[in-house]
LOMARPA-323437 format. One record per residue (C-alpha): residue number from 1; residue in one letter; x, y, z. Coordinates in nm, 2 decimals, always signed. Layout:
<pt pos="NUM" code="A" x="X" y="Y" z="Z"/>
...
This chain:
<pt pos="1" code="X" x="+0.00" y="+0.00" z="+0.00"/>
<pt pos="2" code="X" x="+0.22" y="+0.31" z="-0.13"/>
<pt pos="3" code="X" x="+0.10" y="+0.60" z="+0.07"/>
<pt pos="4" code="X" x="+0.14" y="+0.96" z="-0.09"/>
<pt pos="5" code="X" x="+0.48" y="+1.09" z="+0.00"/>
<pt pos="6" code="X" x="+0.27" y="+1.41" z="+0.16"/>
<pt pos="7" code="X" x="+0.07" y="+1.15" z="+0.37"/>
<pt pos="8" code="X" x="+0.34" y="+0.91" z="+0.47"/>
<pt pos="9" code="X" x="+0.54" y="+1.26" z="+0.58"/>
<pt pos="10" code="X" x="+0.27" y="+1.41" z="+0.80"/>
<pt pos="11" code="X" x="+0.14" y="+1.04" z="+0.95"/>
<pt pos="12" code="X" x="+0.52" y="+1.02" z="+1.04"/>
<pt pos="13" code="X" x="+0.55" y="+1.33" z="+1.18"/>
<pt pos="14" code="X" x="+0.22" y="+1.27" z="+1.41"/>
<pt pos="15" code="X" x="+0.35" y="+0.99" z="+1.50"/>
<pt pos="16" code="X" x="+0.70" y="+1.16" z="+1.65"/>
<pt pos="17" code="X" x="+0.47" y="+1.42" z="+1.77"/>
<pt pos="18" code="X" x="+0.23" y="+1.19" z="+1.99"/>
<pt pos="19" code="X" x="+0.59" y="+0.97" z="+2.11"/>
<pt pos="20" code="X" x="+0.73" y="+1.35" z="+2.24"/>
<pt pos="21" code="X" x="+0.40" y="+1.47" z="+2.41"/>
<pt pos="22" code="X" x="+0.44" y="+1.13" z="+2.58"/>
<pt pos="23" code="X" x="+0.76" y="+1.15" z="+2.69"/>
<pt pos="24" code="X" x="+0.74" y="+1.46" z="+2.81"/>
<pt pos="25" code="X" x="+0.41" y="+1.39" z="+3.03"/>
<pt pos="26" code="X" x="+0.61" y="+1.13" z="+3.16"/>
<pt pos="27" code="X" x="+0.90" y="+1.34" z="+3.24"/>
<pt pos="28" code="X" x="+0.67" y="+1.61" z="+3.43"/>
<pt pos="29" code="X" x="+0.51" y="+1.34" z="+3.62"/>
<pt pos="30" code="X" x="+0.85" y="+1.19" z="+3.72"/>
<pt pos="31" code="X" x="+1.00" y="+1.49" z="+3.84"/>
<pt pos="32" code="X" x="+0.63" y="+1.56" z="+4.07"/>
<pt pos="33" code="X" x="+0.69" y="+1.26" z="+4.22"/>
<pt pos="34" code="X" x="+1.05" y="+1.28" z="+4.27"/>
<pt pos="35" code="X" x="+0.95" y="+1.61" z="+4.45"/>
<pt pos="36" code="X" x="+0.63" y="+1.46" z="+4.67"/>
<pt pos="37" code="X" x="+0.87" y="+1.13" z="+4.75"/>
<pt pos="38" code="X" x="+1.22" y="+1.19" z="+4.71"/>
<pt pos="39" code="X" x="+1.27" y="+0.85" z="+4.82"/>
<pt pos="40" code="X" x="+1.19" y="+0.76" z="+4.47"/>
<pt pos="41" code="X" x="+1.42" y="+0.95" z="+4.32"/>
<pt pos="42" code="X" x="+1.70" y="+0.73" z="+4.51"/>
<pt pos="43" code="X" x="+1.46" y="+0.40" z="+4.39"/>
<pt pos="44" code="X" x="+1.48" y="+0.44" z="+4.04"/>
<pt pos="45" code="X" x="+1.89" y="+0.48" z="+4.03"/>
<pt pos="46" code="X" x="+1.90" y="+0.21" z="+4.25"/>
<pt pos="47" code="X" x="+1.70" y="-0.01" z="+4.01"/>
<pt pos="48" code="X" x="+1.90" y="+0.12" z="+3.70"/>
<pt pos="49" code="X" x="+2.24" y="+0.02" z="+3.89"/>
<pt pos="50" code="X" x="+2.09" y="-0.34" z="+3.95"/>
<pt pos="51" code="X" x="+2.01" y="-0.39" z="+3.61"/>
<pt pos="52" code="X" x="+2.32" y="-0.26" z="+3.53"/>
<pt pos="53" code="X" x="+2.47" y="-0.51" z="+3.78"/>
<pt pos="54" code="X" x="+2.24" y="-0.75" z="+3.56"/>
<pt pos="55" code="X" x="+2.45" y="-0.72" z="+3.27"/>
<pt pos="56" code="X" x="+2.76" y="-0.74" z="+3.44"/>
<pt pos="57" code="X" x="+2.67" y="-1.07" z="+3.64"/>
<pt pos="58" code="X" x="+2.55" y="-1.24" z="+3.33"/>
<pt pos="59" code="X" x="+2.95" y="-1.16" z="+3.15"/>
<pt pos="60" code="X" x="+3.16" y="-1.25" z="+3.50"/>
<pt pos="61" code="X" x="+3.43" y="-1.43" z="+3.47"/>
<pt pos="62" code="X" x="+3.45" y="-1.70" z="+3.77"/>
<pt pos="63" code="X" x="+3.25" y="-1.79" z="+4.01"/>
<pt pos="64" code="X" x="+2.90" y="-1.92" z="+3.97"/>
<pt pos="65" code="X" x="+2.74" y="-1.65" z="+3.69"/>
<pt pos="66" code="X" x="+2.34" y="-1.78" z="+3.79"/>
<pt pos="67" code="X" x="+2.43" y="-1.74" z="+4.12"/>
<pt pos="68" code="X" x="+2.53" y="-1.39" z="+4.07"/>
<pt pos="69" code="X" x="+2.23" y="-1.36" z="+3.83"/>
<pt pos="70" code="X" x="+1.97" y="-1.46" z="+4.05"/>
<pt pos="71" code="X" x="+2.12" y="-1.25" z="+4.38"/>
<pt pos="72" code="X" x="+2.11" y="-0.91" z="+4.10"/>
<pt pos="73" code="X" x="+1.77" y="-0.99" z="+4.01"/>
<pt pos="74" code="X" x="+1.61" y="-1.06" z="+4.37"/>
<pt pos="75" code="X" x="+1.73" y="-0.71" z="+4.43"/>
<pt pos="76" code="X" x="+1.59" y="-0.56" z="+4.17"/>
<pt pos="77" code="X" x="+1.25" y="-0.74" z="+4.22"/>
<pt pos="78" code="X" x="+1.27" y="-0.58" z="+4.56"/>
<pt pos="79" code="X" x="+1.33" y="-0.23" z="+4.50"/>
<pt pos="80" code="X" x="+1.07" y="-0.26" z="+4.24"/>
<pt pos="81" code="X" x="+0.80" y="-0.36" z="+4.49"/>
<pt pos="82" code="X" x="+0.94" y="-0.10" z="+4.73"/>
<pt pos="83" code="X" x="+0.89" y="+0.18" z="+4.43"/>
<pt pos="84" code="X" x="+0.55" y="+0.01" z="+4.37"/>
<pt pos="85" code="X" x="+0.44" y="+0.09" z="+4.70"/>
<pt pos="86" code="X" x="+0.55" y="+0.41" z="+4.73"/>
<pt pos="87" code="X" x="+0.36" y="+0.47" z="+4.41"/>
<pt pos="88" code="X" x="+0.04" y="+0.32" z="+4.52"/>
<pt pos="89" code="X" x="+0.04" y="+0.53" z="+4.83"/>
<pt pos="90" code="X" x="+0.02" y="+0.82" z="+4.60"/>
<pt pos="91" code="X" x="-0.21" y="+0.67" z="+4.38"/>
<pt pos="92" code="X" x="-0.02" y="+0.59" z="+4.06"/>
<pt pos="93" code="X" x="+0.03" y="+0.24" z="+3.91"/>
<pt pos="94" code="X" x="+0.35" y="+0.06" z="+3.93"/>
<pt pos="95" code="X" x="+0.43" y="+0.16" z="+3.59"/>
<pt pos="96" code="X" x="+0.33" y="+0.54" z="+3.58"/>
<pt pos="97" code="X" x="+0.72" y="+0.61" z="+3.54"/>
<pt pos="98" code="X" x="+0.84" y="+0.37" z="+3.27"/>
<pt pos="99" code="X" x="+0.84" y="+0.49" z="+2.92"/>
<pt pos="100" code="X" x="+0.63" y="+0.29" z="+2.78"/>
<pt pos="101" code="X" x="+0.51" y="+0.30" z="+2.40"/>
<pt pos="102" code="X" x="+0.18" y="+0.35" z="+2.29"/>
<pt pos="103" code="X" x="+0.19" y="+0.09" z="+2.03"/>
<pt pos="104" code="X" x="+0.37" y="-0.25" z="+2.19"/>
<pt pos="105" code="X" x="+0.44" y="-0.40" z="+1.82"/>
<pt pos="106" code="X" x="+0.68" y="-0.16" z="+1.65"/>
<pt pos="107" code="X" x="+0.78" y="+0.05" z="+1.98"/>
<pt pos="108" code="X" x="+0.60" y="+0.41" z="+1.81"/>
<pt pos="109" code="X" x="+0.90" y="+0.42" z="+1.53"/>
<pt pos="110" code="X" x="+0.60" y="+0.33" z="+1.30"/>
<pt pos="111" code="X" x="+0.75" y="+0.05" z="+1.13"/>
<pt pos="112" code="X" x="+0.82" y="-0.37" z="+1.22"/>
<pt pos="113" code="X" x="+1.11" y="-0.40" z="+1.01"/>
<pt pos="114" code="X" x="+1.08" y="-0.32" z="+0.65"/>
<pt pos="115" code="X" x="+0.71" y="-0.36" z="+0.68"/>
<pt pos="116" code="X" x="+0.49" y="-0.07" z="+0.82"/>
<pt pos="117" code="X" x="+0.32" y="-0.12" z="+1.16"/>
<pt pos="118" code="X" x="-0.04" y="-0.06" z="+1.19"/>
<pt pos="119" code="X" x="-0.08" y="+0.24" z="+1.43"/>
<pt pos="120" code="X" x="+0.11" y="+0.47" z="+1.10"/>
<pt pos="121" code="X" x="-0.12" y="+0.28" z="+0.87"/>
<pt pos="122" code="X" x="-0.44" y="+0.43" z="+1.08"/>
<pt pos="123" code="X" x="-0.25" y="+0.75" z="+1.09"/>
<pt pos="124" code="X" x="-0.18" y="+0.73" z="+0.70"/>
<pt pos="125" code="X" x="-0.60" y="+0.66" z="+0.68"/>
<pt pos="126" code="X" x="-0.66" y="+0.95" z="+0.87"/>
<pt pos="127" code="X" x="-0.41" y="+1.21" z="+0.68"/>
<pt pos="128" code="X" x="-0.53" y="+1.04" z="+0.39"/>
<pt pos="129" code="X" x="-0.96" y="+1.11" z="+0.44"/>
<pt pos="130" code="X" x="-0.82" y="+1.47" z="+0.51"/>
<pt pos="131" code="X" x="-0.63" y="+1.53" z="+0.21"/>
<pt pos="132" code="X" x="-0.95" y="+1.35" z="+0.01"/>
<pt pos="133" code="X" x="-1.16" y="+1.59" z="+0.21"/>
<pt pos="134" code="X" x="-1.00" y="+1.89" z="+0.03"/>
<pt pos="135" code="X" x="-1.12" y="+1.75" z="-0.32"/>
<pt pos="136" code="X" x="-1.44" y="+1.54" z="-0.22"/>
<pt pos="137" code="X" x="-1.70" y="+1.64" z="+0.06"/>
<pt pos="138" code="X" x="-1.63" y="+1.35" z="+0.30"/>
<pt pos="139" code="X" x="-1.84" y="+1.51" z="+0.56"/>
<pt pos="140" code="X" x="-2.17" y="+1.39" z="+0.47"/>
<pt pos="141" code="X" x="-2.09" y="+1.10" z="+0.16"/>
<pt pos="142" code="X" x="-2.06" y="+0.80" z="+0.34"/>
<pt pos="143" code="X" x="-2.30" y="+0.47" z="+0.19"/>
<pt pos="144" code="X" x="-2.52" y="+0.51" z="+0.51"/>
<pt pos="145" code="X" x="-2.62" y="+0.84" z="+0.38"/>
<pt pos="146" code="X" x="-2.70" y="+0.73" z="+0.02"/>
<pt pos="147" code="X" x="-3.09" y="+0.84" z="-0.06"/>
<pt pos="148" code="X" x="-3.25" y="+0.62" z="-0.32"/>
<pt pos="149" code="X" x="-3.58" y="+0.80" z="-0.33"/>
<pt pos="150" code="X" x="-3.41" y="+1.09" z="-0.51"/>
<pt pos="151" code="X" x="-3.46" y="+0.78" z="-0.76"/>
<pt pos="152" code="X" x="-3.78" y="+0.74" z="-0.94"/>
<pt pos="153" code="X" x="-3.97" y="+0.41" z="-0.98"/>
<pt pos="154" code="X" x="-4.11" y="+0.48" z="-1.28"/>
<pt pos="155" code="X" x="-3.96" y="+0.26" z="-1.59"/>
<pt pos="156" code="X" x="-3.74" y="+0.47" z="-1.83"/>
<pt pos="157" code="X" x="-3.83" y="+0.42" z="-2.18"/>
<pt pos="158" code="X" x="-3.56" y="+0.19" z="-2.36"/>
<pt pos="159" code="X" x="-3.42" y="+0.12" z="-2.03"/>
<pt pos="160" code="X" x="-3.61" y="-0.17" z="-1.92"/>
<pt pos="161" code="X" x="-3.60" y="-0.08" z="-1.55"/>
<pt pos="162" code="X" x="-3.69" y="+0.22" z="-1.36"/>
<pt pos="163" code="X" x="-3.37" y="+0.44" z="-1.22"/>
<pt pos="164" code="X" x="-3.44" y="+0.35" z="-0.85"/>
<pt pos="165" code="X" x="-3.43" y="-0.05" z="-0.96"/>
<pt pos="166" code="X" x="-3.07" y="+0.03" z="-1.17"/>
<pt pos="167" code="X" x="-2.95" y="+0.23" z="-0.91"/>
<pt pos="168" code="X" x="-3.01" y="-0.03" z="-0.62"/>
<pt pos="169" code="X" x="-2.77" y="-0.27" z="-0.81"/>
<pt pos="170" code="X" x="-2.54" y="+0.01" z="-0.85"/>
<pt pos="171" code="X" x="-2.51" y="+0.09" z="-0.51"/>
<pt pos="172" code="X" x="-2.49" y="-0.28" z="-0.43"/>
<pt pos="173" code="X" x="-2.19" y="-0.30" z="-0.65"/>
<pt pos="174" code="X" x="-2.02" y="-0.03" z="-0.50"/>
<pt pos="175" code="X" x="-2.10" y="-0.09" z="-0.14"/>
<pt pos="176" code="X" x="-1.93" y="-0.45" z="-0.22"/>
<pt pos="177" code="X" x="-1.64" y="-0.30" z="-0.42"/>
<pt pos="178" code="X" x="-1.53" y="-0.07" z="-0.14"/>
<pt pos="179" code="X" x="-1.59" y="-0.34" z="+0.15"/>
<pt pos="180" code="X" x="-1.43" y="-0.59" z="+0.01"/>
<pt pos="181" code="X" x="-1.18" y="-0.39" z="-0.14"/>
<pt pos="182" code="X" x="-0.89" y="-0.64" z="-0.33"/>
<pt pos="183" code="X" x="-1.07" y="-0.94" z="-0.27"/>
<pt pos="184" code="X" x="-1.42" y="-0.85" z="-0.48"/>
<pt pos="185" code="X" x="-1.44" y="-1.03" z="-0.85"/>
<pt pos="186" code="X" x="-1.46" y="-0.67" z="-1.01"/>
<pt pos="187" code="X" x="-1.15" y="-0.53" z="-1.03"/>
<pt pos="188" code="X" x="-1.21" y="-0.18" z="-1.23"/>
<pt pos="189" code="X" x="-1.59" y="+0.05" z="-1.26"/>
<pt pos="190" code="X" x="-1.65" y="+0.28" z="-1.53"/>
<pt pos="191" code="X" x="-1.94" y="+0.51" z="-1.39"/>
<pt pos="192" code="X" x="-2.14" y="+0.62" z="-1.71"/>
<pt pos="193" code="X" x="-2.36" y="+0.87" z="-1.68"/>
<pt pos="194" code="X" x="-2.50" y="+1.23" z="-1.71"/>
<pt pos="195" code="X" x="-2.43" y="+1.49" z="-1.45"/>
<pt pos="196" code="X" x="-2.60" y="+1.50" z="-1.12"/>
<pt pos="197" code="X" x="-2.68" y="+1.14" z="-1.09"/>
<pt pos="198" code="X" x="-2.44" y="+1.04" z="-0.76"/>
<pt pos="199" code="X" x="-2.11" y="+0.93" z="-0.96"/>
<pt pos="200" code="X" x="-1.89" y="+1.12" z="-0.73"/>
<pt pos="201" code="X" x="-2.11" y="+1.09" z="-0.41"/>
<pt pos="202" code="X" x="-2.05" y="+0.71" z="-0.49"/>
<pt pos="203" code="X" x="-1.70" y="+0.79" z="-0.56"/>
<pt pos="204" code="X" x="-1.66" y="+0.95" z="-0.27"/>
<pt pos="205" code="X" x="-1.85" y="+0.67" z="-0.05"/>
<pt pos="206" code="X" x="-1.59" y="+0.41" z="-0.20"/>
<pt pos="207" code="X" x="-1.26" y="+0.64" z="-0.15"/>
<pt pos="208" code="X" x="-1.38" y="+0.69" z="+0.24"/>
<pt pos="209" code="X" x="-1.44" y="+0.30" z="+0.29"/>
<pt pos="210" code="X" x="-1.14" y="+0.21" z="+0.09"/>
<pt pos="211" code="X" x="-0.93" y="+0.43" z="+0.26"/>
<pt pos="212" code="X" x="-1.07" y="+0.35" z="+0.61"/>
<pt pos="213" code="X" x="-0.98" y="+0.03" z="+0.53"/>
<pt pos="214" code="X" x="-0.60" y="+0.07" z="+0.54"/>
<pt pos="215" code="X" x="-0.51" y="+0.12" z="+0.15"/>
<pt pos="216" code="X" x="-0.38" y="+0.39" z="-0.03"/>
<pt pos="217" code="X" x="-0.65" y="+0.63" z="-0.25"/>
<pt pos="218" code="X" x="-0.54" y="+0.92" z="-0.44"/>
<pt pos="219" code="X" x="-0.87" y="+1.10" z="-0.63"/>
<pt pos="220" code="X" x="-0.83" y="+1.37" z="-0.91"/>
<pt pos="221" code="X" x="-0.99" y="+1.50" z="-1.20"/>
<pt pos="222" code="X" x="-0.87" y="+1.40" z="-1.57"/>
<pt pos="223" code="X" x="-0.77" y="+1.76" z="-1.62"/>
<pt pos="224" code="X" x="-0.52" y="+1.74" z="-1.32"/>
<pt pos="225" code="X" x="-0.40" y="+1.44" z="-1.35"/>
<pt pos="226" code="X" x="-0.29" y="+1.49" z="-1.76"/>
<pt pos="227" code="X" x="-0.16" y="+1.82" z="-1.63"/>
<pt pos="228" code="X" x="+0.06" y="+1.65" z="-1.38"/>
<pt pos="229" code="X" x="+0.21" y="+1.44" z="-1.63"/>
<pt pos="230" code="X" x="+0.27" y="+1.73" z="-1.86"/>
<pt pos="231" code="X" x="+0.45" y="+1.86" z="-1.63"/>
<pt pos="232" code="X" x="+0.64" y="+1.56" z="-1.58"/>
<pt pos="233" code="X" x="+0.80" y="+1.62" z="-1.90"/>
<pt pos="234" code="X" x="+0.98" y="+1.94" z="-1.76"/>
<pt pos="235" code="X" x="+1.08" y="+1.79" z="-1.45"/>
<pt pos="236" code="X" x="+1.47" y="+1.69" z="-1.57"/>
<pt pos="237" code="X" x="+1.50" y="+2.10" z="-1.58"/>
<pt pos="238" code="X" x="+1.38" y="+2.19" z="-1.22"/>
<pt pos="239" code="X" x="+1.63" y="+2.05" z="-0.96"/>
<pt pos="240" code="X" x="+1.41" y="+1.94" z="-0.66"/>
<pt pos="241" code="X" x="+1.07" y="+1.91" z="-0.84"/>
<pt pos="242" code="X" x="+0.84" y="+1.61" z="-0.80"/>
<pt pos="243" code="X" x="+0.73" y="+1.37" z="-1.03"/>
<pt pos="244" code="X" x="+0.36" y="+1.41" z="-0.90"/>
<pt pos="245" code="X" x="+0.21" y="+1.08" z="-1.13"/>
<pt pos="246" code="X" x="+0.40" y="+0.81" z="-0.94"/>
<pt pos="247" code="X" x="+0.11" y="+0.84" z="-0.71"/>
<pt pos="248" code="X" x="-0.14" y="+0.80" z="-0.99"/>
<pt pos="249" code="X" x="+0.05" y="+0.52" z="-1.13"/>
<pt pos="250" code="X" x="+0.11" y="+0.33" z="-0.78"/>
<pt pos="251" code="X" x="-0.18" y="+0.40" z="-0.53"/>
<pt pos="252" code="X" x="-0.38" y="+0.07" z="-0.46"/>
<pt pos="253" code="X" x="-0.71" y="+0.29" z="-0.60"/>
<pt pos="254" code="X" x="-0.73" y="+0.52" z="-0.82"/>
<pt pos="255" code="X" x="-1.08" y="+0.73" z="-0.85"/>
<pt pos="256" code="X" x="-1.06" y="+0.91" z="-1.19"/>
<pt pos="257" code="X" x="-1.35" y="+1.15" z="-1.21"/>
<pt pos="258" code="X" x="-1.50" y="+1.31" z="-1.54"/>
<pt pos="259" code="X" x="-1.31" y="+1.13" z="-1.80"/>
<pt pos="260" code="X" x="-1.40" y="+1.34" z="-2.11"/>
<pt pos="261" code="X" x="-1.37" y="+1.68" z="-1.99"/>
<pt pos="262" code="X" x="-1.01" y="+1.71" z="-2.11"/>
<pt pos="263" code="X" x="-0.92" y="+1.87" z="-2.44"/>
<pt pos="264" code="X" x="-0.86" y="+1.52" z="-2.63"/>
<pt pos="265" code="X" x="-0.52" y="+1.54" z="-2.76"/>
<pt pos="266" code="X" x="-0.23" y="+1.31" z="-2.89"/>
<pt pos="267" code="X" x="-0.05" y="+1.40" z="-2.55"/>
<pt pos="268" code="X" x="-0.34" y="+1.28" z="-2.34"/>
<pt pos="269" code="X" x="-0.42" y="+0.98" z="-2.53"/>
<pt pos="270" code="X" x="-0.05" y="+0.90" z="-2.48"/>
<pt pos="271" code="X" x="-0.14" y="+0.97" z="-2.08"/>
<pt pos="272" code="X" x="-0.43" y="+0.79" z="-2.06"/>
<pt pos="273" code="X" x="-0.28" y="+0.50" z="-2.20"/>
<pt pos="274" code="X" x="+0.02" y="+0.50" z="-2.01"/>
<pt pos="275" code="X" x="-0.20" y="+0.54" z="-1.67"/>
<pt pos="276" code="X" x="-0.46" y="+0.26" z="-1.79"/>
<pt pos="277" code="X" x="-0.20" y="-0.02" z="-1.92"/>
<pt pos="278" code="X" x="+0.08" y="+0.08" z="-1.60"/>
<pt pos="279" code="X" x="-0.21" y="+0.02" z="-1.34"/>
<pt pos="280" code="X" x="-0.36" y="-0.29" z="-1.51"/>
<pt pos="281" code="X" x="-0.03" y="-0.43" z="-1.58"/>
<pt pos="282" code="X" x="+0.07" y="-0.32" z="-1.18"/>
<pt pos="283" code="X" x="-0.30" y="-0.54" z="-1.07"/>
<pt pos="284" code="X" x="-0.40" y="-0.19" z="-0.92"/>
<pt pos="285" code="X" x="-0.77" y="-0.10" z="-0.88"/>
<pt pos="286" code="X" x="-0.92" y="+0.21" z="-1.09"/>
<pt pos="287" code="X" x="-1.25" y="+0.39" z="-1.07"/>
<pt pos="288" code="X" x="-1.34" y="+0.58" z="-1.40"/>
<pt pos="289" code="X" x="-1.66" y="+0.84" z="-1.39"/>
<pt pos="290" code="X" x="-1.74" y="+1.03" z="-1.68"/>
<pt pos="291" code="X" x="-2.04" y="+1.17" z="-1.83"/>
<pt pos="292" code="X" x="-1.94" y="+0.93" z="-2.20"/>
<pt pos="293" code="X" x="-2.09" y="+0.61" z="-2.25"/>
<pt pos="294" code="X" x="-1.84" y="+0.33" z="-2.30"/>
<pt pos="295" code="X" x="-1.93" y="+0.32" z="-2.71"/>
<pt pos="296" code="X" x="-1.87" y="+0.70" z="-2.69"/>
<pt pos="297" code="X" x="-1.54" y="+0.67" z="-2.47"/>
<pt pos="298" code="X" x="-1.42" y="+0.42" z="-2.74"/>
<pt pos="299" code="X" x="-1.46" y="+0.60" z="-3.05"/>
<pt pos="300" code="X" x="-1.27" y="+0.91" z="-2.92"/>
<pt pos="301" code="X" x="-0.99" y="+0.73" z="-2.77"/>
<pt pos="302" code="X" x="-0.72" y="+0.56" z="-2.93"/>
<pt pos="303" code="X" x="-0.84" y="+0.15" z="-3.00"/>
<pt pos="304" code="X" x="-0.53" y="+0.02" z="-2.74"/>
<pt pos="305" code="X" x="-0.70" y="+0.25" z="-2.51"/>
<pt pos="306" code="X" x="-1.09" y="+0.16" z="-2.57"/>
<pt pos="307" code="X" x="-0.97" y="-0.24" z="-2.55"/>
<pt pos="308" code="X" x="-0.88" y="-0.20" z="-2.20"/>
<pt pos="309" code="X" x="-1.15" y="-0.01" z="-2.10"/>
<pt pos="310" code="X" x="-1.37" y="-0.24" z="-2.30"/>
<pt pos="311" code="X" x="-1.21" y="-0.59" z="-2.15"/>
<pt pos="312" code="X" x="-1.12" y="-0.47" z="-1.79"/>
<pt pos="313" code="X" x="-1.36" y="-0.28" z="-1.65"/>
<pt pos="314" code="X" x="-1.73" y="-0.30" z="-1.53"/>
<pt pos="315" code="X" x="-1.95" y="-0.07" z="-1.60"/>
<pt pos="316" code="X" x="-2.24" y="+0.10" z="-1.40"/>
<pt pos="317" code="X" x="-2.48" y="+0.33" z="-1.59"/>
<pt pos="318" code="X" x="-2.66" y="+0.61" z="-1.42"/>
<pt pos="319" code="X" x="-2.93" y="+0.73" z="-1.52"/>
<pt pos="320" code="X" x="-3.24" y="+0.92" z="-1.41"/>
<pt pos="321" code="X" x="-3.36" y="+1.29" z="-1.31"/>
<pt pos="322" code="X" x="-3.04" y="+1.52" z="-1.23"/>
<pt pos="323" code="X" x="-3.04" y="+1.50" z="-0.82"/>
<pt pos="324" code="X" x="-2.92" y="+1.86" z="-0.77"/>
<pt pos="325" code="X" x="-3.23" y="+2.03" z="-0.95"/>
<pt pos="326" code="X" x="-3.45" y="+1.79" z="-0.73"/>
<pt pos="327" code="X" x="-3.31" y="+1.90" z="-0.40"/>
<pt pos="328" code="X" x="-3.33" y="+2.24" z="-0.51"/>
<pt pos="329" code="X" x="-3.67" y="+2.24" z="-0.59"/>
<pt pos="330" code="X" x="-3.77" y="+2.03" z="-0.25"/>
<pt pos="331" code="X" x="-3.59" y="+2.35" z="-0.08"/>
């Protein structure tokens, strides 16, 4: 799951954050105990020269060494109770002292060897929903909150169904992509539709579950995205500048919204290929909305292009009475 550089960077940095406010809690309540009990003061160096003597037992040369072990450790057991009780008498657990970390398995440096541990990967969510929350309104779009009576019931001529019916399995497909997010049969959704009929409140829905769910989501519009790999093009010219589509190309979901939009050029048929074939080749997961129908989406892209849209991804149509002008008019 490769985070965003700008995500992993300020998870990270919470993470060093919430290990220093720690420490340094612990260091205030240290020294106002130290000051109601001096005798614990004199405790804990007493118990760091026992362990101390701990090491030093276990590497003698002569003697009996378990002996020597079990006489340090006896000690130390016993100044530990004695700090214990002192403790308790001011009503603070044993362990109020010790530096402990807030997250046993990696020790709060975030990681468990090469691999990262999960208290950065729930602070990588979080930064993650925030920096989606800039583009998409999280605050409201969750699949709890979906309406379907914005829907009608009434069969649409040449549709065969009514919208509420269509959208019902739509939704149902979505809930079940995001959920089950890697290990759902559908790998890639093309959202087909006119404008106004919940693509991007789905969208949304499935970037905040997805996400939630521990894996990386990066969301943009065609127009940015082919700008960010123009700009790629100028990158060997402008020392310290980042190459801004390696997140496209390498998040485990991508949400493309309004495929279409973009002036259709020889560049960004070049893009769009390059970004299609690199994530299917990659096995990475790709929602597609756009206001084209599939037929339309393959006549004005190039045919390498249209095939992989064609053969690789699903496609939900949307269709129905534009959602916006009926909450307006319910106003």
């Amino acid at each position: 799951m490769p985070y965003d550089a700008n995500v992993l960077h300020r998870a990270s940095r919470r993470l060093e954050e919430d290990r220093r406010r720690r420490r340094e809690r612990t260091q205030r309540l240290r020294a106002e105990a130290y000051e109601r009990q001096p005798k614990l003061e004199q405790l804990e160096r007493r118990i760091q020269g026992t362990m101390a003597g701990l090491v030093a037992a276990t590497l003698r040369q002569g003697g009996d060494p378990v002996q020597a072990v079990r006489a340090v450790r006896e000690e130390n057991q016993d100044l530990q109770r004695e700090r214990a009780v002192l403790l308790g008498a001011m009503g603070l657990p044993e362990d109020a002292l010790d530096d402990k970390p807030a997250c046993p398995l990696c020790g709060d440096t975030g990681w468990r060897g090469a691999q990262m541990c999960r208290c950065l990967q729930a602070l990588c969510a979080q930064e993650q929903i925030q920096e989606l929350s800039k583009l998409l309104d999280l605050g409201e779009q969750s699949f709890d909150c979906f309406r379907m009576d914005y829907y009608s019931q009434t069969p649409c001529p040449g549709r065969g169904t009514s919208p509420r019916s269509n959208m019902e399995l739509v939704y149902d497909v979505c809930l079940n992509y995001a959920t089950k997010f890697g290990r759902f049969a559908i790998k890639n959704l093309f959202l087909s539709g006119a404008p106004g009929l919940g693509k991007t409140f789905l969208s949304a829905c499935i970037a905040r579950t997805v996400s939630e769910n521990g894996f990386s989501v990066v969301y943009d519009t065609a127009g940015n995205i082919f700008a960010q790999f123009e700009a790629r093009k100028f990158l060997r010219d402008s020392a310290g500048a980042r190459d801004e589509t390696r997140r496209y190309l390498s998040c485990d979901l991508l949400i493309l919204d309004d495929l279409g939009s973009e002036l259709t050029t020889q560049f960004t048929q070049s893009a769009l290929y390059e970004l299609i074939n690199t994530r299917l080749v990659g096995e990475k997961h790709t929602v597609i909305s756009s206001n084209l129908s599939m037929e339309e989406a393959s006549c004005r892209y190039a045919p390498q292009i249209a095939s992989r849209l064609e053969g690789e991804y699903h496609v939900l149509h949307f269709f129905g009475d534009d959602i916006r002008l009926l909450r307006k008019n319910r106003l």
